[in-house]
C-alpha positions in Angstrom: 19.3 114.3 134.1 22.4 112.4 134.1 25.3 111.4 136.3 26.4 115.3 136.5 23.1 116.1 138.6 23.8 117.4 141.8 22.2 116.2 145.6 19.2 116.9 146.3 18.2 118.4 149.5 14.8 118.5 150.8 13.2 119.9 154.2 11.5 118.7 156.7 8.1 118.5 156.6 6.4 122.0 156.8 2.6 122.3 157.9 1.3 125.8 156.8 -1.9 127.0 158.0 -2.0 130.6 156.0 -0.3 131.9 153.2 3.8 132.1 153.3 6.4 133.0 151.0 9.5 130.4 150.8 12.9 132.7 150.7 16.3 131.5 149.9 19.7 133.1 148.2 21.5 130.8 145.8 24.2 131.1 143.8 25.8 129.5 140.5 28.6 131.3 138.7 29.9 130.5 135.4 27.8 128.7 132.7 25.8 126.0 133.2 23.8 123.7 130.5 21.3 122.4 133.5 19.6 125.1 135.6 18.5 124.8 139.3 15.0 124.2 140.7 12.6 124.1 144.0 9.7 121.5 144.0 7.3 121.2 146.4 5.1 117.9 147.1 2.0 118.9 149.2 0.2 115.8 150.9 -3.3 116.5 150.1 -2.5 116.9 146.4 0.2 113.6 146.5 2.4 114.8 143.4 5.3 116.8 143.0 5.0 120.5 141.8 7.8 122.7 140.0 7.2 126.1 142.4 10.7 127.7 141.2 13.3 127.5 138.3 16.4 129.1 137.0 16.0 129.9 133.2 18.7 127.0 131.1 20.8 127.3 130.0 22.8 130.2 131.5 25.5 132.1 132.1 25.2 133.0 136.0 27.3 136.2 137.7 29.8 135.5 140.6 27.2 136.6 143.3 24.1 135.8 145.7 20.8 136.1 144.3 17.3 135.9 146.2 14.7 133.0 144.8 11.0 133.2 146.3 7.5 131.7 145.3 4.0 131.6 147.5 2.6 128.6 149.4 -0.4 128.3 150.7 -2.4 126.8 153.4 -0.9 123.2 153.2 1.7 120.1 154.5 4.7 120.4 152.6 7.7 118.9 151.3 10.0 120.9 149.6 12.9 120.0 147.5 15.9 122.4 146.0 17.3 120.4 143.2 20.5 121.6 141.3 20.3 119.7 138.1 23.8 120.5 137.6 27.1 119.5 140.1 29.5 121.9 141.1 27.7 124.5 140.0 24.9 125.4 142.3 25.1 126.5 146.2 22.4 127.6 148.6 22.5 129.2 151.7 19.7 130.6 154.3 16.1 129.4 153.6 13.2 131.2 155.6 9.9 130.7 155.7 7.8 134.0 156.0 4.2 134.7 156.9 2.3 136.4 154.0 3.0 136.6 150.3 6.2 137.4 148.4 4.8 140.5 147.0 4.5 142.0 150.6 7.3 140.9 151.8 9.2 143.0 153.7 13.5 142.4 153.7 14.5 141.2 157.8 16.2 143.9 159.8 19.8 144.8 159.1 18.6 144.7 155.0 17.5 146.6 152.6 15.9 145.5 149.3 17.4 146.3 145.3 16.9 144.6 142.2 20.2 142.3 141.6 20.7 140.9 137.9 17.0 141.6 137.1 16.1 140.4 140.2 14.4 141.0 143.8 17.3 140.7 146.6 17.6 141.6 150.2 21.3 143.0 150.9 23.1 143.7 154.2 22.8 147.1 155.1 26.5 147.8 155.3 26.9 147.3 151.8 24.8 150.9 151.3 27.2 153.8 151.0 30.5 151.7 150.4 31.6 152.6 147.0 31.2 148.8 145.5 27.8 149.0 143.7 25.2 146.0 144.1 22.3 147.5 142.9 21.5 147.5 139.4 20.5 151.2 139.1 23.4 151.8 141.6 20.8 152.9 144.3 22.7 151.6 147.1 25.3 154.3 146.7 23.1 157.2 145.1 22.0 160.1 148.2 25.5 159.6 150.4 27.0 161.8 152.0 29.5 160.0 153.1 30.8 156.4 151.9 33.7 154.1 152.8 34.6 150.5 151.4 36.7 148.2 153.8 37.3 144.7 152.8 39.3 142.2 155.1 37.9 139.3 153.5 35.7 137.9 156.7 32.6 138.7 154.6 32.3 138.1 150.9 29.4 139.7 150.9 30.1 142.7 151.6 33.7 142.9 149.8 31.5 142.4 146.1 34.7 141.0 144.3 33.1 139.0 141.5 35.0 136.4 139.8 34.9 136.6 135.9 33.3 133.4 134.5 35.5 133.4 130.9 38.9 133.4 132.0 41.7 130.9 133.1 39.5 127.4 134.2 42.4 126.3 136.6 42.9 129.5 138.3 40.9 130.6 141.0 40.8 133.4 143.7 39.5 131.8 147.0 39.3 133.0 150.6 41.9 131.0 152.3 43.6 131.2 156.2 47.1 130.6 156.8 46.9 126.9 155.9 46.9 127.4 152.2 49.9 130.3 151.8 53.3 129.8 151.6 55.1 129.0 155.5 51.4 128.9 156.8 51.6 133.0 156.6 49.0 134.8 158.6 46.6 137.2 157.3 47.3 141.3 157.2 43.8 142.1 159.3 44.1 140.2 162.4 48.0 138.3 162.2 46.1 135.3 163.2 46.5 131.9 161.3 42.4 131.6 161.3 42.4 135.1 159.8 41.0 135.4 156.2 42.6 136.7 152.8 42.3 136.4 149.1 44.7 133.8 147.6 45.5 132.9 144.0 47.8 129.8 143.1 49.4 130.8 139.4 51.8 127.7 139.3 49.3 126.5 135.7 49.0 129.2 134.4 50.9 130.2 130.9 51.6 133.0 128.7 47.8 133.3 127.4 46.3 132.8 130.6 44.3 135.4 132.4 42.1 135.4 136.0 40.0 138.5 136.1 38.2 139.6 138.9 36.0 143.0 139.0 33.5 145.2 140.9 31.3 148.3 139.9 32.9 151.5 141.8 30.4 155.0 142.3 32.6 157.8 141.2 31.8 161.2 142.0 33.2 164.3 141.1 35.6 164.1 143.7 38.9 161.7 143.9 39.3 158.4 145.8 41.7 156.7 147.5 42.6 152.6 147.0 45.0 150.8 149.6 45.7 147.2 149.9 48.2 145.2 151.0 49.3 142.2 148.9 52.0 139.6 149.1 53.5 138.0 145.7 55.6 135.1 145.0 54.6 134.9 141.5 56.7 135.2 138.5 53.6 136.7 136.6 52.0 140.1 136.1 49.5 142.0 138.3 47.4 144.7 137.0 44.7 146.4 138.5 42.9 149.0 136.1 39.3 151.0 136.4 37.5 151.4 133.2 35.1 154.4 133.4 32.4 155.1 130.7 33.2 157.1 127.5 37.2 156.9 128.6 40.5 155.3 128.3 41.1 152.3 130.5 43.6 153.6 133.7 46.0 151.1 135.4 46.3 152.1 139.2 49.2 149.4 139.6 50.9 146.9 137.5 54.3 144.6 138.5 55.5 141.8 137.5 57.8 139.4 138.8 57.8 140.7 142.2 59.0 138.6 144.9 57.8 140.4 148.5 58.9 138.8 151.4 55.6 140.0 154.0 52.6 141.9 153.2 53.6 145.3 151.5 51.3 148.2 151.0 50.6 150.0 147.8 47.8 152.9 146.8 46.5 154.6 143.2 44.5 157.8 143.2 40.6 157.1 141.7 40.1 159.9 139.1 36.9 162.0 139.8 34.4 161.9 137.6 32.8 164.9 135.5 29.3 163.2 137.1 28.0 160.9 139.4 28.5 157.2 137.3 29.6 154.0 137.7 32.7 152.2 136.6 34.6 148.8 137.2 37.8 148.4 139.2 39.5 145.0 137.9 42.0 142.8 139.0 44.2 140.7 136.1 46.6 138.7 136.6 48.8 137.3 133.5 50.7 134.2 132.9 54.0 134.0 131.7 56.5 131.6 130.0 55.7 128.3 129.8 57.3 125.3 131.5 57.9 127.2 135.4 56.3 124.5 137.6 58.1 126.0 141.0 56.0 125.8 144.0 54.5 129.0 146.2 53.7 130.7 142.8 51.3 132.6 144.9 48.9 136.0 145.4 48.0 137.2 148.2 45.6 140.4 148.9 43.8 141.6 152.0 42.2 144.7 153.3 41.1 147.0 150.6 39.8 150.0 151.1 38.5 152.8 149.6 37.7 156.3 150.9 37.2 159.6 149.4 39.7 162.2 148.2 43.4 162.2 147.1 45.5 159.3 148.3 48.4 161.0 150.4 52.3 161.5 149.3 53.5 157.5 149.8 56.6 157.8 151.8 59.2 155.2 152.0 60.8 154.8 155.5 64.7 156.0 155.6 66.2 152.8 154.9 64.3 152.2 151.8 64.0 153.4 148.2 61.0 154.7 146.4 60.3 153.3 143.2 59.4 155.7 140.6 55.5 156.5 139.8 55.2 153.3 141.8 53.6 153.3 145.5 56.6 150.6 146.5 59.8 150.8 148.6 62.9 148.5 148.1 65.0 148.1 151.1 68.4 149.4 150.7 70.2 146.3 150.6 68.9 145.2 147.3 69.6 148.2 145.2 72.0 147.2 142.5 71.5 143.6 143.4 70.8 142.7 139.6 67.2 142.3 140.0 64.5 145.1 139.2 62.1 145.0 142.3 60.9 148.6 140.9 58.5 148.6 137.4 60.8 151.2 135.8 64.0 149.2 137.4 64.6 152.6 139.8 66.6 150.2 141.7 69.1 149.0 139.3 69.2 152.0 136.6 72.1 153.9 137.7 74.5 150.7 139.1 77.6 150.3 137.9 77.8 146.8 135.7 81.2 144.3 136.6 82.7 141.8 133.4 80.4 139.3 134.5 77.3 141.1 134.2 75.2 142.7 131.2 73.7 146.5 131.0 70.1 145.9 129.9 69.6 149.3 127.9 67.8 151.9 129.8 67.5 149.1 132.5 69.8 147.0 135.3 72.7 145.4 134.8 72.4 141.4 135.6 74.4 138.3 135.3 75.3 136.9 132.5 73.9 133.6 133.5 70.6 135.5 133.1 71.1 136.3 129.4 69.8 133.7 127.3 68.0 131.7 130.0 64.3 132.2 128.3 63.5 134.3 131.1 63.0 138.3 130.2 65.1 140.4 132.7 65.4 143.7 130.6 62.6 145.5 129.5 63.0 145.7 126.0 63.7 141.6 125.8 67.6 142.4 124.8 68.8 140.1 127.3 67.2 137.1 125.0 67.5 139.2 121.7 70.8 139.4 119.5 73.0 138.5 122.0 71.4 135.1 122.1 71.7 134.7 118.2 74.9 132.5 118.7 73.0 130.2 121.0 70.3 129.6 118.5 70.2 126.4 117.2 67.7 123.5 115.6 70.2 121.3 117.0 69.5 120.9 121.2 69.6 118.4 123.9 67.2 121.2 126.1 69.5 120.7 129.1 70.2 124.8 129.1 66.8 127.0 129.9 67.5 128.5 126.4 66.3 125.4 125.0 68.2 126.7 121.7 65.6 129.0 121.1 63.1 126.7 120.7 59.2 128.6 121.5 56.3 126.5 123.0 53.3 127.9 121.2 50.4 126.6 123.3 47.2 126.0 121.3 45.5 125.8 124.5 46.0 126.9 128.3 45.6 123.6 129.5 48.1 121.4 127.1 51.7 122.8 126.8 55.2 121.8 125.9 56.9 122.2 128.9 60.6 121.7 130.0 61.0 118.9 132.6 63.6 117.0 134.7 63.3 113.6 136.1 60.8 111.1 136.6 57.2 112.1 135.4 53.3 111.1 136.5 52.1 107.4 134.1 52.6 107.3 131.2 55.6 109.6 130.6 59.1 108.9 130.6 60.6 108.0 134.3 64.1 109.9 132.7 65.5 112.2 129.8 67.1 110.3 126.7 70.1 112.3 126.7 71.8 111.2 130.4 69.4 107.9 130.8 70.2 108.2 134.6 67.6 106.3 136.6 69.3 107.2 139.7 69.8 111.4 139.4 67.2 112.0 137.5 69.9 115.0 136.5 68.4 115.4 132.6 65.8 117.6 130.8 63.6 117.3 128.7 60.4 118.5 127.0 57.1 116.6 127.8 53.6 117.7 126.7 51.3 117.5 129.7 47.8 116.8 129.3 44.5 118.5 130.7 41.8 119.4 127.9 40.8 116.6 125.3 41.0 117.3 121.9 43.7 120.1 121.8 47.6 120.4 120.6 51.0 122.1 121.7 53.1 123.3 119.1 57.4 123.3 119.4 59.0 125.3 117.1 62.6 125.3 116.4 64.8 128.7 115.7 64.9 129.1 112.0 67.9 127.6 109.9 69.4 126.9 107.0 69.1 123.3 105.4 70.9 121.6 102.6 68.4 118.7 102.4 70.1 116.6 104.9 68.4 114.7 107.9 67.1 115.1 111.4 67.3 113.3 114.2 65.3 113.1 117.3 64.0 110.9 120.4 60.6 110.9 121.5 58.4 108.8 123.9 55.2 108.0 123.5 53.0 105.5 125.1 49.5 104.1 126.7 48.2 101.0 127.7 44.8 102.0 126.1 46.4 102.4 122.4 44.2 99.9 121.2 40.7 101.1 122.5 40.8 105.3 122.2 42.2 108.1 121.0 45.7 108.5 123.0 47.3 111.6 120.7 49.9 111.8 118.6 53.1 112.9 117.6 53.6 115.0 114.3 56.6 116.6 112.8 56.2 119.6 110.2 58.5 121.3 108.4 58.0 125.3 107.2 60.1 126.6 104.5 60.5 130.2 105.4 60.7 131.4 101.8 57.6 130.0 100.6 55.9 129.5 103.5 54.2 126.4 102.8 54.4 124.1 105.6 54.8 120.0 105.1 54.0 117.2 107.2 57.0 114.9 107.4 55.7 112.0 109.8 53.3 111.0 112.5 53.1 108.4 114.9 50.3 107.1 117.6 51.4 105.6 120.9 51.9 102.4 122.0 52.3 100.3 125.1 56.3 100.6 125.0 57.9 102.4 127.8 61.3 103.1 125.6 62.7 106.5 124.2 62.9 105.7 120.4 64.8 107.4 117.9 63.5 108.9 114.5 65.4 110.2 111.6 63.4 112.3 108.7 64.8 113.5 105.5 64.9 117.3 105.3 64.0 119.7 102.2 66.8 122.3 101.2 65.9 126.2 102.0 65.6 128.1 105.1 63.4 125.8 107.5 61.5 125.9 110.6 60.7 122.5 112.4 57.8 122.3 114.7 56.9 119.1 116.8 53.4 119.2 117.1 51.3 117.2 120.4 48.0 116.0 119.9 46.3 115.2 123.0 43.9 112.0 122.8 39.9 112.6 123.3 39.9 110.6 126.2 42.8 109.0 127.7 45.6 110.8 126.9 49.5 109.8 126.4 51.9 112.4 127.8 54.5 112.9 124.8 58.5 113.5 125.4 60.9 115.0 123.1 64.7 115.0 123.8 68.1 115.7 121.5 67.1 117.1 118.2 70.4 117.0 116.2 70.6 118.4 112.6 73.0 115.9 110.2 75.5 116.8 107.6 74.1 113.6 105.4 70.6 111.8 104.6 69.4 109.8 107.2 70.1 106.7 105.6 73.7 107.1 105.5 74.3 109.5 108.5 77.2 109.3 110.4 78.0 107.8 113.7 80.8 110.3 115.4 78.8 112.9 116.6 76.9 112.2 119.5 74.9 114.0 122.0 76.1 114.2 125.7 78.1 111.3 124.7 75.4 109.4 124.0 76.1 108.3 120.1 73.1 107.8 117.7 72.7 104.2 116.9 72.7 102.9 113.1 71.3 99.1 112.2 74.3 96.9 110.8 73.6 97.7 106.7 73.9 101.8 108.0 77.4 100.8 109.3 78.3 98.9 106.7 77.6 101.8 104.1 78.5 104.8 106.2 81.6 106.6 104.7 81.4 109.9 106.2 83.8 111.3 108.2 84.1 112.2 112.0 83.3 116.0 112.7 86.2 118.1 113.3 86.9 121.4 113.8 90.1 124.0 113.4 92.9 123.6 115.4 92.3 126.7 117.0 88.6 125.9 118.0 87.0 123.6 120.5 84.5 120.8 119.6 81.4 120.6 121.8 80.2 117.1 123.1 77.5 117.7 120.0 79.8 118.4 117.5 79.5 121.8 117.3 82.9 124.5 116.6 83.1 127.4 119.2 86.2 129.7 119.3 88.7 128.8 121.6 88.2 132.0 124.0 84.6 131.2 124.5 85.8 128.5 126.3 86.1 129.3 130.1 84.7 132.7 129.6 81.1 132.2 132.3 78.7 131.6 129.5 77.7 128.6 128.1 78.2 128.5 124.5 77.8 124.3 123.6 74.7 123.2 123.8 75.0 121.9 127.0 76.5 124.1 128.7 80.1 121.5 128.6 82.6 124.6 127.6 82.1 125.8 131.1 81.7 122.6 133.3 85.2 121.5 133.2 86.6 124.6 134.3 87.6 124.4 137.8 89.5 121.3 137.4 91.7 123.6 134.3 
């Protein structure tokens, strides 16, 4: 069975004297490649017997199921085995007088077939809404029905996680411990109260965690309320998908930062007959590279009750959003930031010179524009107005980073933007400043999860007259030598043709050093992507820091332009040979620390237009 077997746990010794049926509920979401079984070793006999199994391997559903098989007249030992870890729970084992096919459920249940089969359920889950039964028997014959979930009882709440979405994100029933400033749950206000938490700081743009439950609809309306909290930069939908018709969202934000639980409600559609549907709960990732802390969600006491939801009314000091069951205190109405989905709070505000009018939308801060972050709804705040600000050329210490895109092969291994000192075996500092002490530099890093994978960078496209590029990268582990540690690979897309060429790879080593790397560049409109491979085993965690585009070959490139005033270093027969001439620009322009040429008036003007933001750093002491 392997190292990944699970405990064993078996009873105590059980002397039987007539015939009993062993009951137990067990449960093991998500799939599994060893299954879960109950042996029994009766004295007399002196072996082992396999009395119960779970077919592998499996997919299993995010739920309790009911396992039972006979015993006789006997002395037993009886051992639940889960032949996979951290899969497989089990929870209350009774042993019943008479067979299993007599059985009756214990008072306070009732029984229904579950996933194909036998269970006994809590009565209070009959006439809720939320469907356990297979056939939906539970809530068929009610005359009246009511879900409440405050998240004291799983059981009875029947949110099912899916098993096929985001690995490293989780909704789990937490207190006040796990949220952000120890915050108390909705129900009770107490920290040992319970609610549903999510932690979204991993997740990325193609990450998803879904979780879902089967509604009854009948041919009347119903009403969902719940109260959430969200510190999350990311997007949360909750839509009900009914049979035969189009999917309808109930409510959908993203980006929105509540300070204490808020309330919110959607209207259930009735249904033309009595059927069942699923009421889901998605929550979407988002740019890569955001690693801030309390990226959390936060839900407690759903309910659901029949008829119309009532008009959602927004005390006086607060604004309604439109078609959106949220208010928005007064105070931060045309405070450049859209708590409302359709921006109800910033659409009609009047925009100062040091903000921009997203079309349709807010006005924000300039500093938002061309930050990688999408403020206006139609992206323009990162569109055309970035264009200027596009460049293959980039030290990454603006959130722009030059328009460069992660494209993430995989949820679990990214490019993301870093400062500082990273985890072993990345770099302790960024190549551009080299400050040990500050840690003030950024820089891109490929983290590592999931062997096997890659992370692509790509560059903004631009135009190339066959000359050089220049980069830094760091890449190392002590375990070169014995496994598969990644690699680094750069390759280079002409836009025209698009064929794509590899132009050099390298495999770490044991050197803790950023190194520099030149490669010769084809003429024609390019694309560069850096491409991270992460090793099978170990892994090394890869850096990349100041890409710089040359006016010559790399054999012969020049030394006066530099990058944060850090100059590119050439061997002794490069200096020797080196003819070209220092960058300059017009007299009426203004060099940035990287050699580019801006126009004199973008200098001062609150945006950053170098690379590094340098045209706007000096500018108090002016």
């Amino acid at each position: 069975m392997g190292k990944l077997r699970g405990k064993d746990l078996i009873t105590p010794r059980t002397d039987l004297y007539s015939d009993h049926c062993v009951r137990f509920h067990y449960h093991g979401r998500g799939r599994y490649i060893q299954g879960f079984s109950v042996d029994e070793y009766e004295l007399s006999r002196g072996h082992w017997e396999t009395r119960w199994e779970t077919p592998f391997p499996g997919n299993g559903p995010d739920m309790w199921l009911m396992g039972q098989f006979d015993l006789g007249p006997g002395h037993y030992d009886i051992l639940f085995r889960p032949h996979q870890a951290a899969i497989w729970s089990l929870d209350d084992i009774y042993v019943v007088e008479g067979t299993c096919e007599a059985m009756e459920c214990f008072p306070g249940e009732f029984m229904c077939n579950t996933h194909g089969t036998k269970n006994c359920l809590p009565i209070a889950v009959k006439c809720n809404i939320a469907v356990d039964c297979d056939d939906a028997e539970d809530e068929k014959n009610c005359n009246d029905a009511n879900y409440v979930c405050d998240f004291s009882n799983g059981n009875i709440c029947n949110i099912k996680q899916h098993t096929d979405d985001f690995m490293r994100g989780e909704w789990e029933f937490v207190n006040s411990t796990e949220t952000p400033e120890q915050m108390t749950d909705h129900t009770t206000g107490l920290a040992s109260g319970t609610m549903l938490h999510l932690d979204t700081t991993r997740m990325l743009s193609p990450d998803q965690v879904k979780a879902s439950m089967d509604v009854y609809l009948r041919n009347t309306e119903l009403c969902l309320s719940f109260y959430y909290f969200s510190g999350s930069p990311y997007t949360f939908e909750m839509t009900l998908d009914v049979p035969s018709q189009s999917k309808v969202t109930l409510v959908h934000f993203t980006d929105r930062q509540t300070q204490s639980w808020t309330n919110t409600q959607a209207t259930l559609p009735a249904a033309t007959s009595n059927t069942t549907a699923t009421l889901t709960i998605t929550v979407s990732g988002g740019e890569s590279g955001t690693h801030q802390t309390s990226e959390v969600i936060l839900l407690d006491d759903i309910t659901i009750s029949l008829g119309q939801c009532p008009e959602f009314v927004c005390p006086g000091d607060m604004l309604k959003c439109e078609d959106e069951a949220f208010c928005v205190p007064r105070a931060q109405v045309c405070n450049n930031f859209a708590d409302c989905a359709k921006s109800t709070d910033e659409n009609f505000c009047t925009c100062g010179q040091d903000e921009y009018k997203c079309p349709n939308g807010p006005c924000i801060g300039l500093n938002k524009t061309c930050d990688n972050i999408q403020d206006c709804q139609d992206n323009s705040d990162e569109g055309e107005i970035c264009d200027s600000k596009r460049n293959v050329t980039c030290d990454f210490e603006l959130s722009f980073q030059c328009g460069y895109s992660v494209i993430p092969n995989a949820s679990s291994y990214h490019w993301a933007r870093v400062q500082g000192r990273t985890a072993e075996p990345g770099p302790a500092y960024d190549h551009t400043f080299m400050d040990h002490e500050t840690q003030m530099g950024f820089y891109f890093l490929a983290l590592s999860q999931k062997a096997g994978v890659s992370t692509s960078l790509a560059s903004p496209p631009f135009s190339s007259t066959g000359t050089g590029l220049v980069f830094y990268y760091h890449i190392r582990h002590f375990l070169h030598d014995l496994f598969n540690t990644g690699r680094l690979s750069v390759v280079v897309t002409d836009l025209s043709k698009g064929n794509e060429t590899k132009l050099w790879e390298i495999t770490p080593d044991n050197e803790d050093l950023w190194r520099e790397k030149c490669v010769d560049l084809p003429a024609g409109e390019l694309k560069v992507t850096f491409i991270a491979y992460r090793g099978e085993a170990y892994s090394a965690n890869i850096g990349l820091d100041d890409v710089m585009l040359l006016d010559t070959s790399c054999d012969v490139y020049h030394t006066g332009a530099q990058m944060i005033g850090r100059p590119f270093t050439l061997t002794a027969a490069d200096s020797t040979t080196d003819t070209t001439p220092a960058p300059s620009c017009a007299s009426e322009e203004y060099m940035c620390r990287n050699g580019l040429c801006i126009t004199s008036d973008q200098v001062c003007d609150g945006v950053d237009d170098c690379p590094d933001g340098y045209d706007e750093l000096t500018c108090d002491s002016q």
